[in-house]
C-alpha positions as CSV (number, residue, x, y, z in Angstrom):
1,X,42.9,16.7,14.7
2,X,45.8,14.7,13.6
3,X,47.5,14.4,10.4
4,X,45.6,12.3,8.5
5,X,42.4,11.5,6.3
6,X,39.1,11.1,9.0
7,X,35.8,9.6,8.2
8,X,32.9,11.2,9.9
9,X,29.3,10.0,9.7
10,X,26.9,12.5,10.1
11,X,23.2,12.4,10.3
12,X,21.0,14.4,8.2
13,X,20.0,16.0,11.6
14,X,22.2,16.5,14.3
15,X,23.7,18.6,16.8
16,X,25.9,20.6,14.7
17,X,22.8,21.7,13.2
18,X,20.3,22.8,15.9
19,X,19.1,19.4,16.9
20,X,15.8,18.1,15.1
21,X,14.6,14.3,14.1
22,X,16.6,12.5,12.2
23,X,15.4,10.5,9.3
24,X,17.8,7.6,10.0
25,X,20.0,7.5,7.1
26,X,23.9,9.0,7.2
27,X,25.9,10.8,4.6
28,X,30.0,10.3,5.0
29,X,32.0,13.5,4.6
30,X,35.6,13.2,4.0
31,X,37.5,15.5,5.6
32,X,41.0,16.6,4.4
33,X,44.3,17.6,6.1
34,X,43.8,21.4,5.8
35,X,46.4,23.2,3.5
36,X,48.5,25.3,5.7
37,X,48.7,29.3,5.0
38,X,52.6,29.4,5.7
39,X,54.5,26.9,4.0
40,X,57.3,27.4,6.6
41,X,55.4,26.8,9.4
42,X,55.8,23.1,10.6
43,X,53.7,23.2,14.0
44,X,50.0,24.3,14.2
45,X,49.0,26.6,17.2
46,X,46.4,26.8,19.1
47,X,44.3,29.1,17.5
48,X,44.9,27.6,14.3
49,X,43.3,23.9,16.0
50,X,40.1,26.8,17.0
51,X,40.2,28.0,13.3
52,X,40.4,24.2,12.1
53,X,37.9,23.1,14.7
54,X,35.3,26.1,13.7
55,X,35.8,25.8,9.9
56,X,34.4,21.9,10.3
57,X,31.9,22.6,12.0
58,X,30.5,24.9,9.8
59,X,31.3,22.7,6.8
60,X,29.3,19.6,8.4
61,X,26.8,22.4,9.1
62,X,26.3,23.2,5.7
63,X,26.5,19.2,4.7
64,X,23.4,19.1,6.9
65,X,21.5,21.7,5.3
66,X,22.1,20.5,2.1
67,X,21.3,16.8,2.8
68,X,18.1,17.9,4.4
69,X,17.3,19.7,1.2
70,X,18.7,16.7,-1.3
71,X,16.5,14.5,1.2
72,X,13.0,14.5,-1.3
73,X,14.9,14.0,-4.2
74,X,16.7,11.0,-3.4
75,X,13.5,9.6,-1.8
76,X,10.9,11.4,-4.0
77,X,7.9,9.1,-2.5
78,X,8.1,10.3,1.0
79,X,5.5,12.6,2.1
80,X,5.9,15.5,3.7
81,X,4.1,17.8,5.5
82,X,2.0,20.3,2.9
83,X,1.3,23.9,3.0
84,X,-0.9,26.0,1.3
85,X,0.0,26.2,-2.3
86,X,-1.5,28.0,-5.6
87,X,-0.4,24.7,-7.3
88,X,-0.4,20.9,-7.0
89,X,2.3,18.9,-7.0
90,X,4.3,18.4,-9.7
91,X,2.6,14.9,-11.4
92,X,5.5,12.3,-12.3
93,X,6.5,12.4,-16.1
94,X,6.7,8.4,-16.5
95,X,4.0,6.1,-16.9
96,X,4.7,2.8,-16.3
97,X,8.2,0.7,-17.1
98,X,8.7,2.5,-20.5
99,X,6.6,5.7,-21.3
100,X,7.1,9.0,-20.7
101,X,6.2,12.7,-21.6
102,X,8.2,14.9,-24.1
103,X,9.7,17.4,-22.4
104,X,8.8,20.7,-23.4
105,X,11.2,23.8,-22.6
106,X,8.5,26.4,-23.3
107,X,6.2,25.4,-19.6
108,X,5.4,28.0,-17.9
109,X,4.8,27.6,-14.0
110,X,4.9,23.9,-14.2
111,X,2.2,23.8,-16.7
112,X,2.1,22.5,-19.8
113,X,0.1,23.6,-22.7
114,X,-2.4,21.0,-23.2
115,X,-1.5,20.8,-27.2
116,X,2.1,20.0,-26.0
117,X,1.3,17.2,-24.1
118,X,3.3,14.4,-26.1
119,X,3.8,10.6,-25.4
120,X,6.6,8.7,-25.7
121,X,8.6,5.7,-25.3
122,X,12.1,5.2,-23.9
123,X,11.6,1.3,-25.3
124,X,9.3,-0.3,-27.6
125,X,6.4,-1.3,-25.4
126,X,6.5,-5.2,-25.4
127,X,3.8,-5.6,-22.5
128,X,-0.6,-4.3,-22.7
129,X,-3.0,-5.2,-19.8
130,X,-6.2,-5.7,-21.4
131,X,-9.2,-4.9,-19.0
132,X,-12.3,-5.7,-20.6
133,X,-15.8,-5.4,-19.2
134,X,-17.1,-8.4,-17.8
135,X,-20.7,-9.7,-18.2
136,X,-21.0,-7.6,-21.6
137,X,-21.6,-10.2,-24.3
138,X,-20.9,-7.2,-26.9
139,X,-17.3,-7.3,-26.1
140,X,-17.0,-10.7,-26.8
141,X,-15.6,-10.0,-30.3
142,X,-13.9,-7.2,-30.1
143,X,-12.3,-8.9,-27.6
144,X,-10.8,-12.0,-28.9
145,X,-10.4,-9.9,-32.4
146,X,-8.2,-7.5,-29.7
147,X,-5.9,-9.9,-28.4
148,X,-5.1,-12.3,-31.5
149,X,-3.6,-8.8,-32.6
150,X,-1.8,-8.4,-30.8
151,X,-0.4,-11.3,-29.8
152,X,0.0,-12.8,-33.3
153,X,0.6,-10.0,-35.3
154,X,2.7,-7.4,-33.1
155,X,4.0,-10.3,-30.9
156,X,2.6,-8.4,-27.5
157,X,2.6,-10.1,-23.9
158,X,-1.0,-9.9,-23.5
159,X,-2.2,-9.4,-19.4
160,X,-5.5,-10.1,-18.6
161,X,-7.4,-10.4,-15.4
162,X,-8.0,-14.4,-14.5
163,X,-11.7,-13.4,-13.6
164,X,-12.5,-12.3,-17.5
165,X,-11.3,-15.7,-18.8
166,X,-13.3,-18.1,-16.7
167,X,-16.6,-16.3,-18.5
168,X,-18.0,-19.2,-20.4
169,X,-18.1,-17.9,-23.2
170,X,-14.3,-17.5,-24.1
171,X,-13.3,-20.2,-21.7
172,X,-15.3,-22.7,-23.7
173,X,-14.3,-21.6,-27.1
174,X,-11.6,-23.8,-28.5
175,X,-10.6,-21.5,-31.3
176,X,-9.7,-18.8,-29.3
177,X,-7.8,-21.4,-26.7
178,X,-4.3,-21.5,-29.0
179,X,-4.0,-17.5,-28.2
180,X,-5.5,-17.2,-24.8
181,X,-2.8,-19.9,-23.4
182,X,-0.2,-17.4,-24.4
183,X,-1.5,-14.5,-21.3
184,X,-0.2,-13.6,-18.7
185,X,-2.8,-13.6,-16.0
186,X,-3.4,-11.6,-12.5
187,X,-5.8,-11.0,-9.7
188,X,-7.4,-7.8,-8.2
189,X,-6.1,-6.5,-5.3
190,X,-3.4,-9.8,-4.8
191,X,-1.2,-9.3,-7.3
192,X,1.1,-6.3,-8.4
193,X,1.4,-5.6,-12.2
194,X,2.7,-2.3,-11.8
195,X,6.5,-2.9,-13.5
196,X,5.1,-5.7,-15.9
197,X,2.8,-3.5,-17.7
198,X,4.3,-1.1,-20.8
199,X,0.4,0.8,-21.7
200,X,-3.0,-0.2,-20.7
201,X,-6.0,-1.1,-23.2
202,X,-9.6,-1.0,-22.1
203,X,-12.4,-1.9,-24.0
204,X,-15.9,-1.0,-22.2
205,X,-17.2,2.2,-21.1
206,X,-16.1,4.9,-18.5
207,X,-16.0,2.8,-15.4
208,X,-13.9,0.6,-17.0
209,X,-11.2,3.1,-17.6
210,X,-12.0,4.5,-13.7
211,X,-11.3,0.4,-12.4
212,X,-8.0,0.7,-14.3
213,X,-6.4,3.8,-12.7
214,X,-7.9,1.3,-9.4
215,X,-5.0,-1.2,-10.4
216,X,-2.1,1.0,-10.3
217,X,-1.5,2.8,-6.7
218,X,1.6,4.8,-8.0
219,X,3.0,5.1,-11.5
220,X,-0.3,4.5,-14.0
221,X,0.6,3.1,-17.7
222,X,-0.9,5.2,-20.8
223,X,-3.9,4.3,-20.8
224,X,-6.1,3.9,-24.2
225,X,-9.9,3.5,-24.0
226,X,-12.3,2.2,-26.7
227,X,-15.9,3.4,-26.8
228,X,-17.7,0.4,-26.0
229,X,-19.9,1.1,-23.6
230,X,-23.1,3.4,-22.9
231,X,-21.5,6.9,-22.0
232,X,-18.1,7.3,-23.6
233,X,-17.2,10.5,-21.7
234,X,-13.6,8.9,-21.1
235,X,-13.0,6.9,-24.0
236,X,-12.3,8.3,-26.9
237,X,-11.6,5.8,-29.5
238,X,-13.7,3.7,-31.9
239,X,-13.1,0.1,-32.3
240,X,-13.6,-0.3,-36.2
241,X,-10.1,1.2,-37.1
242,X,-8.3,-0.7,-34.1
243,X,-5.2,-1.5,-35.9
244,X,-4.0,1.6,-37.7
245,X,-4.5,3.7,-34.1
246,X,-2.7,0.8,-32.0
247,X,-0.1,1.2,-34.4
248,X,0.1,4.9,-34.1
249,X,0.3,4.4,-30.0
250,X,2.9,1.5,-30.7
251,X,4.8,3.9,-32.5
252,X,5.0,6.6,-30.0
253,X,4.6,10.9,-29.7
254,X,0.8,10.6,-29.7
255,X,-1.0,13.3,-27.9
256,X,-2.0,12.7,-24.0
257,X,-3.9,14.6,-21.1
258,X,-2.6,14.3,-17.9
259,X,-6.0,13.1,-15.5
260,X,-4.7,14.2,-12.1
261,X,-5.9,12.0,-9.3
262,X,-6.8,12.1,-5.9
263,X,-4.4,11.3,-3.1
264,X,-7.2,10.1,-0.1
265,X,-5.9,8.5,3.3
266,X,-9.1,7.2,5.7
267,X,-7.9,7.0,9.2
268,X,-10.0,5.0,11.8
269,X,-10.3,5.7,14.9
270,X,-12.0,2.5,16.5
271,X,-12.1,2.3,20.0
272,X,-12.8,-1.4,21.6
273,X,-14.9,-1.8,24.4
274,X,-12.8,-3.9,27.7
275,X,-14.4,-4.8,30.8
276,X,-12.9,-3.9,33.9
277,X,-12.6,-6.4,36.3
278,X,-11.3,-6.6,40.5
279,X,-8.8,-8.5,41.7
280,X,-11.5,-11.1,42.7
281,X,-13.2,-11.3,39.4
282,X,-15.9,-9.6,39.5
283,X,-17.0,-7.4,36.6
284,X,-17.7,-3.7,37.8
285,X,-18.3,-1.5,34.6
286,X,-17.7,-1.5,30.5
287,X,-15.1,1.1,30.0
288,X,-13.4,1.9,26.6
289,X,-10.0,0.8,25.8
290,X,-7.1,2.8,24.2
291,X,-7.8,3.7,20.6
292,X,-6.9,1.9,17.8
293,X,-5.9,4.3,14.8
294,X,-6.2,1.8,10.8
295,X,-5.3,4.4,8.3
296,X,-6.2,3.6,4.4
297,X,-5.1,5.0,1.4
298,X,-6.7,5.2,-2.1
299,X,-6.1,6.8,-5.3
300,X,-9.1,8.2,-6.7
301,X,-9.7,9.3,-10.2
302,X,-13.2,10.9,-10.3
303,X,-14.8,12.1,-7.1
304,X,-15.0,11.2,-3.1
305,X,-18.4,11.3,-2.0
306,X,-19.5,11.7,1.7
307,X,-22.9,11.2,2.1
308,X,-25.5,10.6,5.3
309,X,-26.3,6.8,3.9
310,X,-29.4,5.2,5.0
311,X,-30.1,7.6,7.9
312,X,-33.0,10.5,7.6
313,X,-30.8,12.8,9.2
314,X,-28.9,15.4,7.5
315,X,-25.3,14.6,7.2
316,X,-23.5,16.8,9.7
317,X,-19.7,16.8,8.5
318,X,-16.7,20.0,9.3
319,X,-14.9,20.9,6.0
320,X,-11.1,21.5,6.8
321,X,-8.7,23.3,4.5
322,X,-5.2,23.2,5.2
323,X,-6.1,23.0,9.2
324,X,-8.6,26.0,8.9
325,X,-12.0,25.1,9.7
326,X,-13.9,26.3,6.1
327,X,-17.5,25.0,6.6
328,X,-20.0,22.6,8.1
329,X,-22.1,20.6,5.3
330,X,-25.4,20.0,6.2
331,X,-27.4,18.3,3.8
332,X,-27.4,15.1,1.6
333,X,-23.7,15.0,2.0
334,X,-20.6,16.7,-0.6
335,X,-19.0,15.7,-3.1
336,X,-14.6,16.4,-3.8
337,X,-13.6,15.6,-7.3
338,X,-11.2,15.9,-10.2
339,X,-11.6,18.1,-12.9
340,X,-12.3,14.8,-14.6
341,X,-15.0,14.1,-12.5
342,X,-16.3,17.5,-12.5
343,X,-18.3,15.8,-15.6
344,X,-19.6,13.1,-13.3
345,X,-21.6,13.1,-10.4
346,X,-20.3,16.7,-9.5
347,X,-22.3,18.0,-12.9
348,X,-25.2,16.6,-11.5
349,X,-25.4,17.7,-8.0
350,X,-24.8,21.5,-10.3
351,X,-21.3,22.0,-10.5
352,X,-19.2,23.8,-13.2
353,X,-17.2,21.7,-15.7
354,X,-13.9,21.7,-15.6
355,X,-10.9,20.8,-18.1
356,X,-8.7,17.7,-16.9
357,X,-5.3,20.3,-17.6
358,X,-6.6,23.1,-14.9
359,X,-4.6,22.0,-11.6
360,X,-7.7,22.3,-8.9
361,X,-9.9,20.3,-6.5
362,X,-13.5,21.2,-6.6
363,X,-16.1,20.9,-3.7
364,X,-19.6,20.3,-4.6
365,X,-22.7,20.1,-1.6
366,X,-25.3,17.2,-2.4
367,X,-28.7,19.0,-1.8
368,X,-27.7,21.4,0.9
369,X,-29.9,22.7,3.6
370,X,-29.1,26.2,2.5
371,X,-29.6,28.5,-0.5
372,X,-26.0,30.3,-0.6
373,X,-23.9,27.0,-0.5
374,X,-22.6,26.8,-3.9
375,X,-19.8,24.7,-5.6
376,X,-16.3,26.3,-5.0
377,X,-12.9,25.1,-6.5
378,X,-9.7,25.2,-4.7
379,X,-5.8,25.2,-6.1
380,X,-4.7,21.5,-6.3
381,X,-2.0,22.7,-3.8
382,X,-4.4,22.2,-0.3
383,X,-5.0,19.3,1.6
384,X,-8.7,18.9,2.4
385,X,-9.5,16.8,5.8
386,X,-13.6,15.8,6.4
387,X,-14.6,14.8,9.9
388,X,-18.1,14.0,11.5
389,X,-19.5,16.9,13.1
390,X,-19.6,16.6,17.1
391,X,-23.4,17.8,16.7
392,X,-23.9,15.0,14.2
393,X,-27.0,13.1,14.7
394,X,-25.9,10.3,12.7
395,X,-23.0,8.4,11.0
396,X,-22.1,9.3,7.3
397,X,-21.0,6.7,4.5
398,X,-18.0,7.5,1.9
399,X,-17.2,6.0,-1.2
400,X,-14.4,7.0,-3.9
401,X,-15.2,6.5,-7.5
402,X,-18.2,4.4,-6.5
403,X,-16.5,1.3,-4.5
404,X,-14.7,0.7,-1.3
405,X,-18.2,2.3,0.3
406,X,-17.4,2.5,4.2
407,X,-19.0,4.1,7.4
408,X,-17.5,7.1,8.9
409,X,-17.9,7.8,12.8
410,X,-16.9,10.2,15.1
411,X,-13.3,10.3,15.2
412,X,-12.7,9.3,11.8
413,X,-11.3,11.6,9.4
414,X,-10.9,11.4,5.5
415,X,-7.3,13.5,4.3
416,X,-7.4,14.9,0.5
417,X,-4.9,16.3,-1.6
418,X,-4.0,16.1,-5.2
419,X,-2.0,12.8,-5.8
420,X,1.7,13.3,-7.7
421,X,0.8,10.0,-10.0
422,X,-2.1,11.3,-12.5
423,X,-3.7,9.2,-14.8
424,X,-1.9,10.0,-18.6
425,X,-5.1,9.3,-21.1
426,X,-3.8,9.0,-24.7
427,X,-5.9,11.2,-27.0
428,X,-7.6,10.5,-30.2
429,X,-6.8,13.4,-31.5
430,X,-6.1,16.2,-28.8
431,X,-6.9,16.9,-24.9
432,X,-8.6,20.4,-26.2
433,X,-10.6,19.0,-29.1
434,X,-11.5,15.6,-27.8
435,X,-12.9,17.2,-24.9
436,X,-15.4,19.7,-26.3
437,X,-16.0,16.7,-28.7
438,X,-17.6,14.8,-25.4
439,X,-19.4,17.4,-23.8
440,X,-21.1,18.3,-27.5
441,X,-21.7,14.2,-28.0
442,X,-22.4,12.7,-24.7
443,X,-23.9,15.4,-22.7
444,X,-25.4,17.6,-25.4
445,X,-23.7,20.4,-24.0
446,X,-25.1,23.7,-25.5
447,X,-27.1,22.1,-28.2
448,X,-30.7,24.0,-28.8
449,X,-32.5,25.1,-32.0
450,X,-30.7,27.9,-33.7
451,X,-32.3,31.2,-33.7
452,X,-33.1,32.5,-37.3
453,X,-32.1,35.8,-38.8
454,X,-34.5,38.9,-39.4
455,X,-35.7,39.0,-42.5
456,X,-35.3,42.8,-44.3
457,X,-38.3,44.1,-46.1
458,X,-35.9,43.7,-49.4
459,X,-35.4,40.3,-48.8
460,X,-39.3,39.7,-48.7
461,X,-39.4,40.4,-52.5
């Protein structure tokens, strides 16, 4: 080593660090002329060069190490391999361009006190996507009365999906032209809206909140829901005092519940058929190709259901957690969902109901062919994988929160895991209180004639 400054690009992995992959992106270390023990000495021997030499190459070592460590939080979005884990991942604390949680220094184990849960913005939100429910004439109104709000009165950018305004009814209505020319328009599943959007408005019932969190594939916008539709499980807010609570969201630090998602990543294993032919032409046998794997990703709010389809077979499908083989469903088919969809179809095919806060997945048979199979739930921390059976008589079909239905062959294999981008749901009043306040309202839960008291002999007379 001579004298002066060096330069040395080193890879995350290399060989001073016991080989390995690298990931393909270098860190520079600057490496100084050493300070010399004896200030007299003007010549370096040889076993000072070793010392030198040895002292590097454990600093680049430890460079390494620490790089590979750094390495998810400079690129938090790349996915690693998962192990088991009594807890999900940690869900990202901003929603959208401008809105994020208040942090709270009392958490305990990542988890938040569902009273705490506070919303807030970095900026004054300036932007709302609007997703209204079409082919509802009922939301007509509310509609138009929505958007003149906020576009004339709190000066908004107002998005709004190009399918809802060629409906007839607001297209042809002249009074309502001057304010719809001001939005900004998009289209499903060809346009990204994800950095344009401050919060999220939807006026309908539960599905409509469920094809909102379909929009946004990472980072989801607080998202405020109307009651407007025939369940209401999801939204909690009435329409008649509109302006008073969009001025309370507007203003910031309203409560929130954190709906964690789904992370679910289809991969197809399709196989083409090739003919094999001589050298002459002439076609001796069919034979199968090399595979072909198309992998798919979704983010699902509510539930993934595997089911056997239009076949009158059972559905034959192997349950996989964290590589272990768990189970094979046999029956209608099963059902993985959210604690927010543990109030969906889950409830109905007998599972337990489970608050959105509680970090777990929970794995539901549809009408199994056996009387001990019951509903489990899992930590959020697992990674669930679903394959056809090799004893299946038939395909199965599955669907995640009721679209994207697709056939599943053998080969195929559905991956589930908790998704690090949940779904923030501003509250009307709390995630505790609005919550009981559904299951009391929309599912009746509990509700029966009260027993009465025993009357005394006193009390007779």
């Amino acid at each position: 080593m001579d004298g002066g400054d060096e330069v040395e690009a080193v890879s995350y992995c290399c060989s001073t660090c016991d080989g390995g992959e690298g990931h393909g992106r270098t860190l520079s270390v600057h490496t100084r002329k050493p300070r010399s023990l004896s200030t007299s000495s003007s010549t370096t021997t040889s076993s000072d060069n070793s010392q030198q030499v040895d002292w590097h190459l454990g600093r680049s070592r430890r460079v390494c190490a620490l790089a590979r460590r750094l390495l998810p939080e400079m690129n938090p979005h790349s996915r690693l391999r998962r192990t088991q884990s009594l807890h999900g991942p940690s869900p990202v604390t901003t929603f959208g361009p401008k809105a994020c949680m208040l942090h709270n220094p009392n958490t305990i184990m990542h988890i938040q006190d569902p009273a705490s849960q506070r919303l807030t913005w970095n900026k004054p939100p300036k932007s709302v996507l609007v997703i209204k429910k079409i082919h509802d004439a009922g939301l007509l109104q509310p509609f138009k009365e929505l958007c003149t709000f906020l576009t004339e009165a709190k000066s908004m950018i107002v998005y709004v999906e190009r399918k809802v305004l060629e409906d007839p009814a607001i297209a042809g209505d002249d009074a309502f032209r001057t304010t719809m020319n001001k939005f900004c328009t998009f289209r499903d599943d060809l346009d990204d809206i994800s950095n344009y959007v401050d919060f999220i408005i939807c006026l309908g019932g539960d599905g409509t909140l469920l094809y909102a969190s379909s929009l946004f594939q990472e980072s989801v916008p607080p998202v405020m829901a109307f009651h407007l539709g025939s369940l209401g499980f999801l939204t909690p807010f009435n329409f008649d005092t509109y302006q008073s609570q969009l001025n309370q969201v507007i203003e910031g630090n309203v409560s929130i519940v954190l709906r964690s998602r789904l992370l679910v990543r289809v991969q197809k294993d399709s196989r083409e058929k090739r003919a094999k032919v001589e050298e002459n032409g002439v076609i001796l046998t069919n034979g199968e190709g090399e595979g072909m794997h198309k992998a798919a990703q979704y983010q699902v709010l509510n539930e993934v259901v595997v089911d056997r389809g239009p076949s009158s077979y059972l559905s034959n499908v192997d349950l996989f957690l964290d590589g272990h083989l768990i189970t094979t469903v046999q029956g209608d088919g099963v059902i993985v969902s959210t604690p927010t969809g543990s109030t969906a179809y889950a409830v109905a095919a007998g599972a337990s109901m489970i608050h959105p806060n509680v970090p777990a997945i929970m794995i539901t048979p549809i009408c199994p062919h056996s009387l001990s199979f019951r509903p489990i739930v899992v930590p959020a921390g697992v990674e669930l994988k679903i394959m056809l059976s090799s004893e299946a008589r038939n395909t199965a079909w599955v669907s995640f929160d009721g679209r994207k239905r697709q056939e599943i062959c053998h080969g195929d294999s559905i991956t589930i895991t908790t998704s690090c981008f949940p779904v923030p749901s501003i509250c009307f009043r709390d995630p505790v209180t609005d919550w009981f306040e559904s299951l009391a309202q929309c599912l009746h839960w509990n509700v029966r004639k009260k027993q009465h008291h025993l009357i005394s002999e006193e009390e007779e007379f």
